[in-house]
C-alpha positions in Angstrom: 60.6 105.9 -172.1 61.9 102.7 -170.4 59.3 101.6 -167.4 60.8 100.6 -164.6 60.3 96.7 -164.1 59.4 97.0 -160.2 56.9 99.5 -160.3 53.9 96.7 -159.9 55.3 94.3 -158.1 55.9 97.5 -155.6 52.4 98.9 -155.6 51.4 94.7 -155.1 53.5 94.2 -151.8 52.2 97.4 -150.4 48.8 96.5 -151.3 49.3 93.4 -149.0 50.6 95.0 -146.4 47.6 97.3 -146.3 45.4 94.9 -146.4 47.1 92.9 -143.2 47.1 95.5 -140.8 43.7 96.8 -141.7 42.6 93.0 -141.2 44.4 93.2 -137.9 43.3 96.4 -136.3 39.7 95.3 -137.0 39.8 92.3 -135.5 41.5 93.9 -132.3 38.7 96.4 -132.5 36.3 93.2 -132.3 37.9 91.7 -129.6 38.2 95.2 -128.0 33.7 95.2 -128.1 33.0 91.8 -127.7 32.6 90.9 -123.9 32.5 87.9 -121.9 28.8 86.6 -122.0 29.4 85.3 -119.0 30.9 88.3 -117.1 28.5 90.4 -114.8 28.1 94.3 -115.7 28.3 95.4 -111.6 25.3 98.3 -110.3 26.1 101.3 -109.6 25.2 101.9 -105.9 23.0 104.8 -105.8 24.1 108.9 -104.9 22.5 109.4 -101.7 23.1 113.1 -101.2 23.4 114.5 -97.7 21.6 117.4 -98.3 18.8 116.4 -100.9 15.8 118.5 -101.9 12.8 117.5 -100.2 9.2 117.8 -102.3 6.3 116.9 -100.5 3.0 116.4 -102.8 0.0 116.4 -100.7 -3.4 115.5 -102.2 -6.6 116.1 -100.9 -9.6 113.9 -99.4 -7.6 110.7 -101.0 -7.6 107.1 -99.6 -6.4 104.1 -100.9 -9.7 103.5 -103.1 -9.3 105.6 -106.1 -5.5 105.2 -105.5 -3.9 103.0 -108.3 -1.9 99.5 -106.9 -3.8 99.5 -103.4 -6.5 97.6 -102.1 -6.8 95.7 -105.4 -9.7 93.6 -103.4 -11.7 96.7 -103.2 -12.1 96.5 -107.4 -12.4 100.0 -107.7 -11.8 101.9 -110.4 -8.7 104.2 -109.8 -7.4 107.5 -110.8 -5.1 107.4 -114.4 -2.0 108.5 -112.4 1.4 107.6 -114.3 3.9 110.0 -112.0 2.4 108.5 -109.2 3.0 105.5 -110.8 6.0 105.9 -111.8 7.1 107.4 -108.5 6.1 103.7 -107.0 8.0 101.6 -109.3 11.1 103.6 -108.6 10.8 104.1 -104.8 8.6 102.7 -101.5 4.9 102.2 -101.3 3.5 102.2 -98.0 0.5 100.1 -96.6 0.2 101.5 -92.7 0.1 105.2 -93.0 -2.7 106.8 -90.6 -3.6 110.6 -90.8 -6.3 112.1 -89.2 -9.8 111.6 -90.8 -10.5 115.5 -92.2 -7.3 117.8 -93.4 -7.0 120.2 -91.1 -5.5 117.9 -88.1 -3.2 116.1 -90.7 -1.7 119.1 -91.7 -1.0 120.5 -88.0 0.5 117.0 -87.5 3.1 117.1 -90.5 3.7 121.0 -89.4 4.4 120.2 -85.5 5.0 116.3 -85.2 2.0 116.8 -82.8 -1.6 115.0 -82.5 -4.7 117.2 -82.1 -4.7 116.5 -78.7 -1.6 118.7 -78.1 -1.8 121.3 -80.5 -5.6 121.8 -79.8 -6.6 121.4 -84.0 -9.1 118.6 -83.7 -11.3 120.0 -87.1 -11.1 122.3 -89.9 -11.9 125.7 -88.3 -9.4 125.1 -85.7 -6.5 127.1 -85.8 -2.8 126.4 -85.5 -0.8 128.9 -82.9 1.7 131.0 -83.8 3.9 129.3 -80.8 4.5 126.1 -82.2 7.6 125.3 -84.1 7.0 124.8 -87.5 8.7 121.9 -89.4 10.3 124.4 -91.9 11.8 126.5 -88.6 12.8 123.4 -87.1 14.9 122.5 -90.1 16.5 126.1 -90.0 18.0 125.7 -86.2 19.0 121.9 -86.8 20.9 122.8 -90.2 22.0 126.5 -89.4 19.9 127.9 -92.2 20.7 125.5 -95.0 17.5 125.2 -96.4 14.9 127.6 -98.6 11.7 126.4 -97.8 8.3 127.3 -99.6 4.6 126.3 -99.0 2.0 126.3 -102.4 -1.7 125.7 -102.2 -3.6 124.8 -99.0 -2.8 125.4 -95.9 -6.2 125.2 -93.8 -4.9 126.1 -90.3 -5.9 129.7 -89.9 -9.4 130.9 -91.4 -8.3 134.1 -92.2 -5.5 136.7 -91.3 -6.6 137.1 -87.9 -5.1 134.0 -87.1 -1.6 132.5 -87.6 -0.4 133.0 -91.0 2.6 130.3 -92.5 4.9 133.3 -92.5 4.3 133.9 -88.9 5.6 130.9 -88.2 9.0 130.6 -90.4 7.9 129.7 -93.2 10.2 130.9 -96.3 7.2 131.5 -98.6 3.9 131.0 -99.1 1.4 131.2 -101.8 -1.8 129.6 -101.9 -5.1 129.7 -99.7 -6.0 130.1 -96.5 -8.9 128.2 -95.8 -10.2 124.6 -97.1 -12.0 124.2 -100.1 -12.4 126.2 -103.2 -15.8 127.6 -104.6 -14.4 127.2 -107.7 -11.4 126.3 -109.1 -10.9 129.0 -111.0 -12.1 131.9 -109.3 -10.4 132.0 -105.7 -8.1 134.3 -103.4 -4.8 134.1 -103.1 -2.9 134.5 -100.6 1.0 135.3 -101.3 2.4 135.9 -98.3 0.4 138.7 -96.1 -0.9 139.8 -99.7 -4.3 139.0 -101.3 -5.2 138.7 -105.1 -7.9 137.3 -107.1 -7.3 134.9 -109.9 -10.3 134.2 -112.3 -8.4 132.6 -115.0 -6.2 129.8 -114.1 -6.8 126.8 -112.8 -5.6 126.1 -108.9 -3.7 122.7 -109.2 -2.3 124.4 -112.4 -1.2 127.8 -110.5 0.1 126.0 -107.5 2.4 124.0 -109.9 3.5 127.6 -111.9 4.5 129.1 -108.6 6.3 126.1 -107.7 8.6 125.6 -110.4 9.0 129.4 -110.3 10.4 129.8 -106.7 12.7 126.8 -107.4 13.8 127.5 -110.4 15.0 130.5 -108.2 16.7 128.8 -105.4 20.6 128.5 -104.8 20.6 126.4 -102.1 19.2 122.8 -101.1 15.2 123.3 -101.1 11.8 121.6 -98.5 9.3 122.4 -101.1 5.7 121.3 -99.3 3.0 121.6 -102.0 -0.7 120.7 -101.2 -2.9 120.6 -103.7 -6.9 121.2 -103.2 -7.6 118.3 -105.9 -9.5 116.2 -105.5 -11.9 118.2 -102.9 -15.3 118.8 -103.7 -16.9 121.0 -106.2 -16.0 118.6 -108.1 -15.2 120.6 -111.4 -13.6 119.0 -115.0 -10.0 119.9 -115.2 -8.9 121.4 -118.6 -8.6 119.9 -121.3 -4.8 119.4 -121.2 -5.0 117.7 -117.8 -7.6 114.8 -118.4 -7.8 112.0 -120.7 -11.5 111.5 -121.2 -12.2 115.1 -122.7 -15.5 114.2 -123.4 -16.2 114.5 -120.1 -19.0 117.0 -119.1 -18.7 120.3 -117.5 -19.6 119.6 -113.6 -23.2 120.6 -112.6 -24.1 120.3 -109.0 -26.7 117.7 -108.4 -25.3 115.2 -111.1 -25.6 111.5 -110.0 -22.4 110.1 -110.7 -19.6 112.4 -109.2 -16.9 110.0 -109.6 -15.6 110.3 -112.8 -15.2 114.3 -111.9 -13.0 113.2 -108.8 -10.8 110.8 -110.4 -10.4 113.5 -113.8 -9.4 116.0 -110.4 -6.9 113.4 -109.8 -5.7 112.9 -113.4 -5.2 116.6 -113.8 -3.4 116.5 -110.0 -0.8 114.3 -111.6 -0.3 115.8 -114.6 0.6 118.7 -112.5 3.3 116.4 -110.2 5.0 115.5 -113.4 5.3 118.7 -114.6 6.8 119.8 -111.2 9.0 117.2 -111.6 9.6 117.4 -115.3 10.9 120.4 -114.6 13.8 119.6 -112.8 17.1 118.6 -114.3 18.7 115.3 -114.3 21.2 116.6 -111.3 18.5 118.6 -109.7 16.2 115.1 -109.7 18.7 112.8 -108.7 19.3 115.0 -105.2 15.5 115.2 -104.8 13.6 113.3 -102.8 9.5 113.3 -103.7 6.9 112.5 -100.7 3.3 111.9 -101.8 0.5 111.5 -99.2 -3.2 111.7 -99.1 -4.3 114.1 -95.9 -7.5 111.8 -94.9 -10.2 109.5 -96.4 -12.1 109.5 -99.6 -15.4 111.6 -99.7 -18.7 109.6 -99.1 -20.2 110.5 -102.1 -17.3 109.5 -104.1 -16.3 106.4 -101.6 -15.8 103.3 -103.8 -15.3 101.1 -100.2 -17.9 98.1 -99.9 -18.9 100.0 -96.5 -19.4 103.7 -97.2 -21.3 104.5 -93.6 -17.5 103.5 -91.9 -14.8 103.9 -94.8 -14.9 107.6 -95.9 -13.8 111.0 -95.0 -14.4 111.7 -91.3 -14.5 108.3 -90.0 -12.1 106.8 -87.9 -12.3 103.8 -89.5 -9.4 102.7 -92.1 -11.4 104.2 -95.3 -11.3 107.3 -93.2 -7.7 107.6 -91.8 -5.3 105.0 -93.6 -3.9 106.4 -96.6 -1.5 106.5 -99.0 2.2 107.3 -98.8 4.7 106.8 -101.5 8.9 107.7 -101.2 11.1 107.8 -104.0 13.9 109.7 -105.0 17.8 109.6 -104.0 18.6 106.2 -103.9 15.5 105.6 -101.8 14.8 102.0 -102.5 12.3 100.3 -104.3 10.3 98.2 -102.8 6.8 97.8 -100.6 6.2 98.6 -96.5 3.3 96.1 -96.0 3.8 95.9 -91.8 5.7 99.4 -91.0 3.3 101.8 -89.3 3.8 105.0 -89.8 1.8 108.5 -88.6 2.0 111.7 -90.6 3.2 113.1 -87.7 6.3 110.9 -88.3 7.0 113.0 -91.4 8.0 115.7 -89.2 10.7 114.1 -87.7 11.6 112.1 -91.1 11.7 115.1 -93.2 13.9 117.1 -90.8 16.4 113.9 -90.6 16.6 114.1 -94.3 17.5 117.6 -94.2 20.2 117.0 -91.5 19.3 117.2 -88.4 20.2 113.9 -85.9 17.1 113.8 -84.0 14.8 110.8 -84.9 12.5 110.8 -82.2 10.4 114.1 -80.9 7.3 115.3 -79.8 4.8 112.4 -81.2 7.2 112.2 -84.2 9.5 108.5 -85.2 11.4 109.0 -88.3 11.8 106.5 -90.8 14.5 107.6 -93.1 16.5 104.7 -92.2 13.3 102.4 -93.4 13.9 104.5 -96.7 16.9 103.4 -97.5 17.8 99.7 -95.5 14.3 97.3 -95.2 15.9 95.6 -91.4 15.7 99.3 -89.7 13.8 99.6 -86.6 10.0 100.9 -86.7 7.5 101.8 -84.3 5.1 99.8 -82.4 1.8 101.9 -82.8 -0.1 104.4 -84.5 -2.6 107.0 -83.4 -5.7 108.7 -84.9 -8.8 110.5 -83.7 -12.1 112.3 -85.5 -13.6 115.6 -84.9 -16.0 115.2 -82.1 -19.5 114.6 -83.0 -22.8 114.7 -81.1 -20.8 114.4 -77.9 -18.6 111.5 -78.9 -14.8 112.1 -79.2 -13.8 108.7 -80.6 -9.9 107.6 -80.7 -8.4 104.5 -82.5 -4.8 102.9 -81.7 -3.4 100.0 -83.1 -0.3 97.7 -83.6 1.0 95.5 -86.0 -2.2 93.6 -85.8 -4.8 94.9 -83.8 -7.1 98.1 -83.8 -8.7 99.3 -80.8 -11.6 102.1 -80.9 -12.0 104.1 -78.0 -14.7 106.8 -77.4 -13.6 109.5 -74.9 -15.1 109.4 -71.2 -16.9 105.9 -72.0 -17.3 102.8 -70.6 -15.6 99.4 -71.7 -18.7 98.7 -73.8 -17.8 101.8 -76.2 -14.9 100.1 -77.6 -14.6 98.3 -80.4 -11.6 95.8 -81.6 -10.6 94.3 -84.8 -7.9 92.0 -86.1 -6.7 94.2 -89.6 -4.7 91.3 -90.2 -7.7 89.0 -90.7 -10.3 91.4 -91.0 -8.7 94.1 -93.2 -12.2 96.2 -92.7 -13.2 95.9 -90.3 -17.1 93.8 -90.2 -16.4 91.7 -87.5 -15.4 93.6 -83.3 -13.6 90.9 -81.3 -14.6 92.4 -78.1 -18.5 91.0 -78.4 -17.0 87.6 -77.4 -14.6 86.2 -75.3 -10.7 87.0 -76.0 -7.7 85.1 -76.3 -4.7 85.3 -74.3 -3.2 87.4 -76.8 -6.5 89.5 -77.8 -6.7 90.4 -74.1 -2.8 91.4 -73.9 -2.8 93.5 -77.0 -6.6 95.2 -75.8 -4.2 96.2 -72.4 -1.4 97.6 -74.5 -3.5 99.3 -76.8 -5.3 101.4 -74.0 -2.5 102.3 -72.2 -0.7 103.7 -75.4 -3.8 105.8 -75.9 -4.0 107.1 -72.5 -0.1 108.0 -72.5 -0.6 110.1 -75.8 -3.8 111.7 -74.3 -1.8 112.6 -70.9 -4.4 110.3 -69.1 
């Protein structure tokens, strides 16, 4: 059979033409990837959702001390906290938050954006009335119902169910305890709802976090889920296993010398418990979240690590007793550090219930900082307010601005007071007021007074 004589010289043309436009589309391809060095990828501007979730974390009998990035002069030894960590890096830390110096107070002043002095809880034992609007029922009438709203864990402001329970007072649901501290941690009443049940095999930081992530994982609507934990309150008693790092870590007896390792493991395990909360979120569900952790007042004595331990501790009115942390993030929140904003918790009434949509910012003794959140020029207010439980007929007060601290002890005499510069005496050793004042000592001592007597009705 006679070849045909083109045959190769066919099959060797298309061969190059192949080649050429495979050669061609992959340097197109190239081209198509490779990007100007020089030109600058823009950032996406951050969601910020109208109607975001709203968690608030709060943990108990925690200052700045054991609290990891504050008071890095103090040299103590902090807490291993990575969501609280990582909560910082991606949100705002702040410096100037003042609570009261025991729980109970704090927690009336978050629910009523009210001091003691109005809604008569001064101490734990005190009990919140029924009449006062709640935070959660306040949110209902400024945002026509738009919220489910749930309380886990402590809530310290009625004893027992005599008193004022959180459903009483519009509160969605509640699961947790009614009164302060747990005998143990893992044999305790709970309360959910009116009801009463005894657990005796679950841990309570763990618990709170199952109920939780249960009732939100449940929820169709936008969610103000207030969670307070009873970590790190004494007994101190070692977290499981799962919780804590150092698992080589002693069961707690009472009596032991060194109760600090037990309160920062409580604050490990505390943590661990956040994340999972938050963990359990999805990515949409996180992104239109906003997280709120506080502490609700000082750091135990025993467990104190300030120099001072005799001023800077639970029930003091000094700043180891009532200045706190506070830490935002969440919802294009930005990221960043509050060193001069002062802030009450009774400003996270008024905050929160912004965030949910309401267009108040100012009530009762409540300023709302969202707009700090989110824009680092927005206004902020000019002073803060604390007091301590009354003890052996004192009823001491403290006020203070941007730089000074005034104490005041109720019915006393000039002489009673005490002053201090934070900005130069950060804790407070030296009181102005035993020498003479400056011009600007003396105007700031005037100011200070008078905003103490105006939120006392004086």
């Amino acid at each position: 059979m006679k070849r045909n004589s083109q045959t190769p010289r066919f099959f060797f043309l298309l061969f190059l033409a192949l080649l050429f436009s495979y050669c061609s589309s992959e340097t197109m391809d190239a081209q198509e990837v490779i990007e100007d060095p020089e030109e600058e990828v823009e950032e996406e501007t951050p969601t910020i959702h109208t109607q975001p979730n709203i968690l608030l974390l709060i943990a108990d009998d925690v200052s700045l001390d054991a609290t990891p990035n504050y008071a890095p002069e103090l040299n103590a030894t902090k807490a291993n906290m990575p969501t609280l960590e990582k909560l910082m890096q991606e949100g705002l830390v702040f410096d100037n938050l003042w609570s009261y110096s025991v729980c109970s107070p704090t927690r009336a002043s978050i629910l009523t954006g009210k001091h003691s002095i109005s809604t008569g809880v001064y101490a734990p034992g005190n009990h919140i009335s029924a009449s006062e609007k709640s935070l959660q029922k306040y949110i209902d009438e400024q945002t026509n119902n738009a919220y489910a709203h749930a309380v886990f864990g402590k809530w310290h402001l009625s004893g027992n169910r005599d008193y004022a329970q959180p459903t009483d007072m519009g509160i969605g649901t509640f699961s947790g305890t009614l009164g302060g501290g747990l005998g143990d941690y893992w044999n305790y009443s709970l309360v959910v709802n009116s009801e009463i049940t005894d657990v005796t095999d679950s841990y309570s930081t763990t618990k709170y976090t199952d109920l939780a992530i249960e009732w939100k994982n449940k929820q169709s609507k936008p969610w103000f889920l207030w969670v307070a934990y009873n970590a790190a309150h004494t007994p101190f008693h070692r977290p499981d296993d799962g919780l804590i790092s150092n698992t080589s870590l002693a069961p707690y007896q009472e009596g032991r010398s060194d109760d600090l390792p037990y309160y920062l493991a409580m604050l490990e395990a505390m943590d661990h418990e956040m994340g999972r909360l938050i963990d359990s979120m999805t990515a949409e569900e996180k992104a239109n979240t906003i997280v709120i952790y506080i502490g609700d007042n000082g750091t135990p004595k025993k467990v104190s690590q300030y120099g001072d331990t005799n001023k800077h501790r639970k029930e003091s009115i000094y700043q180891g007793g009532i200045n706190v942390p506070l830490v935002v993030s969440g919802n294009g929140v930005r990221v960043g550090r509050e060193t001069d904003a002062l802030v009450n918790t009774t400003d996270l009434f008024a905050t929160i219930g912004e965030l949910a949509g309401s267009t108040t910012t100012n009530i009762h003794e409540s300023f709302s900082f969202k707009d700090l959140l989110y824009n680092d020029n927005a206004a902020t207010k000019e002073f803060v307010y604390a007091s301590v439980t009354p003890n052996n007929g004192q009823d001491k007060y403290a006020v203070r601005n941007d730089s000074y601290k005034l104490i005041s002890v109720v019915g006393g005499s000039s002489e009673d007071e005490e002053m201090y510069n934070l900005k130069l005496d950060a804790y407070e050793e030296t009181n102005i007021l035993l020498r003479s004042l400056t011009n600007e000592e003396t105007q700031a001592r005037v100011s200070l007074q008078n905003e103490g007597k105006r939120i006392r009705g004086e």
